[in-house]
C-alpha positions in Angstrom: 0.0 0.0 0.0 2.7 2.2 1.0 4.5 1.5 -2.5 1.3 2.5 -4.3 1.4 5.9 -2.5 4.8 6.4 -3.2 4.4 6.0 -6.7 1.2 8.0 -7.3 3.6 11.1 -5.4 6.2 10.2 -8.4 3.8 10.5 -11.0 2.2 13.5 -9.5 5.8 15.1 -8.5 7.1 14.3 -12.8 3.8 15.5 -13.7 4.0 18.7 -12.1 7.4 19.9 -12.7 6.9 18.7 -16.9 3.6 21.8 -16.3 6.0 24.4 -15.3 8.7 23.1 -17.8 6.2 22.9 -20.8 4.6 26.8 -19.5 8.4 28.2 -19.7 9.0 27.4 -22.9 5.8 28.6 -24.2 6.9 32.0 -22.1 9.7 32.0 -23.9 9.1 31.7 -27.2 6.2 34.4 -26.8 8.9 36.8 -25.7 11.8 35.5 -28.1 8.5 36.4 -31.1 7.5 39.8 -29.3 11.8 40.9 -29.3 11.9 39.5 -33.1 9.1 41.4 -34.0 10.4 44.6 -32.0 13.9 44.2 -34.0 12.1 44.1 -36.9 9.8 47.7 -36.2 12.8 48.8 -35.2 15.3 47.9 -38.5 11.6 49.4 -40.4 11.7 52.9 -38.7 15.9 53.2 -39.4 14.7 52.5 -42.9 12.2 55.7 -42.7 14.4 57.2 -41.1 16.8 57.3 -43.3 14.8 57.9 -46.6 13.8 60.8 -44.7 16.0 64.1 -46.2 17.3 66.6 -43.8 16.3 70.1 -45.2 17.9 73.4 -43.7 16.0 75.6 -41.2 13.9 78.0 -43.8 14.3 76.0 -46.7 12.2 73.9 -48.8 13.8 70.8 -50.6 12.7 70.5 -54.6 13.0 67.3 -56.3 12.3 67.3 -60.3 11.9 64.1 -61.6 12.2 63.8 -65.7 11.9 60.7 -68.4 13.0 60.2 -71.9 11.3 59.2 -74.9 12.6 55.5 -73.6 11.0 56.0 -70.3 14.5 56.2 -68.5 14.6 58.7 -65.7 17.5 61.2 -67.1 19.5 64.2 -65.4 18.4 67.1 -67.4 19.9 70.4 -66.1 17.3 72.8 -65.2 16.8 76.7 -64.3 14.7 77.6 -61.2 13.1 81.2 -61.3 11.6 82.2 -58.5 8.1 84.3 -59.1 7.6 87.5 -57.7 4.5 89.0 -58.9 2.1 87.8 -62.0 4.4 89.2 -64.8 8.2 88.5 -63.4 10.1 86.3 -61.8 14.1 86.2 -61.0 16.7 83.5 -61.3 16.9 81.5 -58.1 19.2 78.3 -58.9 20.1 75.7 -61.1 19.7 71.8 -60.7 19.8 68.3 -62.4 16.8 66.0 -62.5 16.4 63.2 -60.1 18.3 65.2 -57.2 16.7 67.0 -54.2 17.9 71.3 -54.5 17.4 73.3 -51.6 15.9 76.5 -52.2 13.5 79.7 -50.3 9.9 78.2 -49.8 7.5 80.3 -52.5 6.4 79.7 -56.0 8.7 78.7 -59.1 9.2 78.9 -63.1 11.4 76.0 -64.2 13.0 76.1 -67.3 14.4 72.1 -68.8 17.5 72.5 -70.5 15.9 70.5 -73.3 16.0 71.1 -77.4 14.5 73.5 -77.2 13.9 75.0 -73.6 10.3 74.0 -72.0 9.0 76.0 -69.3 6.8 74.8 -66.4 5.1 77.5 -64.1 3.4 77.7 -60.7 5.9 75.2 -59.0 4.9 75.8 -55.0 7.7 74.9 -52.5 6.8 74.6 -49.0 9.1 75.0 -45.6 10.5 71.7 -44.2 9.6 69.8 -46.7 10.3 68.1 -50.5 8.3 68.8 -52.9 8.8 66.3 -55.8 7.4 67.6 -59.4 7.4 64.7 -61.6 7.4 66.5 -65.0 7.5 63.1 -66.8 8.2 62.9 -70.3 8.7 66.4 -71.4 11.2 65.1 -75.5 10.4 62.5 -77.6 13.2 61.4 -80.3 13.9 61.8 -84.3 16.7 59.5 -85.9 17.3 60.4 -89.6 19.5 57.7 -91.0 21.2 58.4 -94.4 23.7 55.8 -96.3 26.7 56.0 -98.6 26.9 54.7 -101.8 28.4 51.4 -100.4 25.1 51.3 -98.4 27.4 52.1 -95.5 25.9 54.7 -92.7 27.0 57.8 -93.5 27.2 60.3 -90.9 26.1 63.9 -92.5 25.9 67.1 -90.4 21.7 68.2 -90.0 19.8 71.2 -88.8 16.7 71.1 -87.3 13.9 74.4 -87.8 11.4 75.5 -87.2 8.7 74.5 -89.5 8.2 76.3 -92.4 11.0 78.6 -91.5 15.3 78.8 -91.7 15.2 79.7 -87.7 17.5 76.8 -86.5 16.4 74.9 -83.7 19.9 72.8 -82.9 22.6 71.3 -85.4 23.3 67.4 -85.2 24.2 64.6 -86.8 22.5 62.0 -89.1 22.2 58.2 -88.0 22.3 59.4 -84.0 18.9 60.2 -82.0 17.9 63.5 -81.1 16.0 64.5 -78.4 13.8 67.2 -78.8 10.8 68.8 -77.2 7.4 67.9 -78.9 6.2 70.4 -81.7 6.7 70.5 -85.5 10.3 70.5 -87.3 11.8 70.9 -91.0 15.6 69.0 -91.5 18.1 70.2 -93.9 21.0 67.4 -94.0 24.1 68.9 -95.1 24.7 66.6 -98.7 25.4 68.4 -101.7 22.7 69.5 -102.6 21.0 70.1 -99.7 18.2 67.6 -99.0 15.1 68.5 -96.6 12.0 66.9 -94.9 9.3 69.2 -93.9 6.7 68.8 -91.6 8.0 66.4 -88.9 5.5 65.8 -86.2 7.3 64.8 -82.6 5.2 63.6 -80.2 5.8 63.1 -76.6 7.3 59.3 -75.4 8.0 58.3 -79.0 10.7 57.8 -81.5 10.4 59.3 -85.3 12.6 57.3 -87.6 13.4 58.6 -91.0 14.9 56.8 -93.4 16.6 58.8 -96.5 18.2 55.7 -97.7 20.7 56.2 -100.0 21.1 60.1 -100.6 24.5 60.3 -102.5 26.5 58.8 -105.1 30.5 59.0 -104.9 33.3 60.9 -107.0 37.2 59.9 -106.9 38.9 62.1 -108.4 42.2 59.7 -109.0 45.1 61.3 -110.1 48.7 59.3 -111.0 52.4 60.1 -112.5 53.5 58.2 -115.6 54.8 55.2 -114.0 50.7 54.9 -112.5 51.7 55.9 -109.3 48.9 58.0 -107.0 50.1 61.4 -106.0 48.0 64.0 -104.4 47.1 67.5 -106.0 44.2 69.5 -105.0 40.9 69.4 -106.9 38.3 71.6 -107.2 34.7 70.4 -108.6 31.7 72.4 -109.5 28.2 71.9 -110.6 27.9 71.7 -114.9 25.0 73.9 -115.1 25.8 76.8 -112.8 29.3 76.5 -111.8 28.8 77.0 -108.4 31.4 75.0 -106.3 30.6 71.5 -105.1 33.8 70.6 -103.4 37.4 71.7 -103.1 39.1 68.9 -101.6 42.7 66.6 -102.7 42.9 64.1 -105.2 42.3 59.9 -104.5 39.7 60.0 -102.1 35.6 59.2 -102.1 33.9 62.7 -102.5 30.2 62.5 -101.4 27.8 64.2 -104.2 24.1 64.4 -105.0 23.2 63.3 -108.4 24.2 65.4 -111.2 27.1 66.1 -113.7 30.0 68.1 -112.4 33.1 69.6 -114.0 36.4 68.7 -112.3 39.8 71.0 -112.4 43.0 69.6 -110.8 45.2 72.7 -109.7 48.3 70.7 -111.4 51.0 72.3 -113.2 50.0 72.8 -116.2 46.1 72.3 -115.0 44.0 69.7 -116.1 40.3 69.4 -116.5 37.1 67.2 -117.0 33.5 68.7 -118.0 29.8 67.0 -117.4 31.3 63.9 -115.0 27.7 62.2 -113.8 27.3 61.3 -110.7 24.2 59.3 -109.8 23.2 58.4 -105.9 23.9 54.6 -104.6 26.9 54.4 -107.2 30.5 55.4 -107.4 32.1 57.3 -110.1 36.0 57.9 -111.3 37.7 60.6 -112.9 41.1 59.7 -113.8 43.9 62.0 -114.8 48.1 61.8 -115.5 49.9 64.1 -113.9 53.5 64.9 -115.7 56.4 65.8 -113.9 57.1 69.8 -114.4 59.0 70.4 -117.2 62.3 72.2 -115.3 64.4 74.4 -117.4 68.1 74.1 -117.9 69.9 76.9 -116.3 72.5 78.0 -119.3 76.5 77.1 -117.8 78.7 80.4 -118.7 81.7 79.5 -120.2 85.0 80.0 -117.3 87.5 82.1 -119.4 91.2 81.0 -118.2 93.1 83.8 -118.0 96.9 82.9 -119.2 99.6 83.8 -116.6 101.7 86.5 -117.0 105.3 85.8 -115.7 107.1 88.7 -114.7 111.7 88.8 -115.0 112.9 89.7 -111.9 116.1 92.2 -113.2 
């Protein structure tokens, strides 16, 4: 009986101490879950913390945010003008897209360094605080690609007007993109002759792609000595029907021309020349000339008169 008694006190004694065991643990993981989830707040408010941008006493913090035609955020300069009444404003300070500028809180003009200048008004910067103007995409793109007679691309200065006008807008090149604000534009590429596309219609976010194709053919004007070997003199070339000069350039090298005939002089001595050459575009055209050798003249050799010698007697 007495070992029956003893052994319900074990059972009750094992019983009891695996309660206060089991309730530990369960205290413990509570409070390892609440200091995990306080680590946690805590690593979240560092992060907010930090995002947060320290702005001078009296100043407001401005933020302008500006895309391409690709969507890619890019650092534009731009001009900040501060307003003063409803018809002026003065200059106030200059920043780059994406970063925060400090400036006096009050109302703003912002001018984008883009092609050409944009201006957006009414920009209100409070005290203490960033004001982030996301101007979006403000250009959209033109690519005019041009190519050589060997259907090469061939890079030829451009302007960009106004439409319907000879204002200039910017100068650039062909077969690069451009970006430009949106509006209406006329391009003169820089061939000879001149070659233009009016009425180009650039709209924001998007690329206009103009394709000239071939736009020239080529002229090598190859000059050589009588043995057939190249040597370089200077070449002029002008247009067959009004004479006006095409190129004035050396000899035995690819001249870019539009399509036409042109007459060729090479400045040798004495000078040669070639009249109504054609020159179609996509092909390649060669004028050839032989260049003598100067005739020198002989300088004449005078004669050296010996003079006899005279001996003179001593007496």
């Amino acid at each position: 009986m007495r070992n029956k008694k003893l052994i319900a006190g074990i059972i009750v004694l094992i019983a009891f101490v695996g309660i206060i065991l089991f309730s530990k643990a369960i205290a413990t993981k509570a409070k390892a879950m609440k200091t995990t989830a306080s680590a946690a707040q805590v690593k979240k408010n560092l992060k907010k913390t930090a995002a947060q941008k320290v702005i001078s006493k009296g100043k407001g913090g401005l933020t302008v945010r500006i895309v391409n035609s690709k969507n890619v955020e890019i650092p534009m300069r731009i001009k900040t003008f501060r307003v003063i009444d409803a018809g002026s404003s003065v200059y106030a300070a200059s920043l780059v897209g994406g970063r925060m500028q400090e400036v006096t809180p009050g109302t703003y003009d912002l001018e984008v360094d883009s092609v050409p200048q944009k201006i957006f008004k009414n920009i209100k910067v409070a005290e203490g605080r960033e004001t982030i103007e996301d101007l979006g995409c403000v250009t959209g793109s033109i690519t005019v690609r041009t190519l050589s007679a060997k259907k090469t691309a061939a890079y030829y200065p451009m302007r960009v007007l106004y439409s319907r006008t000879n204002d200039m807008v910017t100068a650039y090149m062909t077969n690069k993109t451009m970006e430009i604000v949106p509006g209406v534009y006329d391009i003169e590429i820089g061939t000879y002759p001149r070659l233009y596309k009016k009425d180009i219609r650039v709209i924001p976010g998007k690329e206009v792609i103009i394709d000239m194709g071939c736009v020239a053919g080529s002229l090598t004007v190859k000059t050589v000595n009588e043995n057939g070997k190249n040597v370089r003199s200077s070449v002029r070339i002008t247009r067959a029907d009004t004479n006006e000069v095409a190129s004035s350039t050396t000899s035995n090298k690819p001249i870019d021309l539009g399509k036409g005939a042109y007459n060729i002089e090479v400045l040798s001595n004495p000078r040669q020349s070639k009249k109504d050459v054609k020159v179609n575009v996509g092909e390649e055209s060669v004028a050839e000339f032989i260049i003598s050798a100067p005739i020198v003249p002989q300088r004449s050799i005078k004669p050296v008169v010996v003079k006899p010698v005279v001996k003179v007697k001593q007496q």
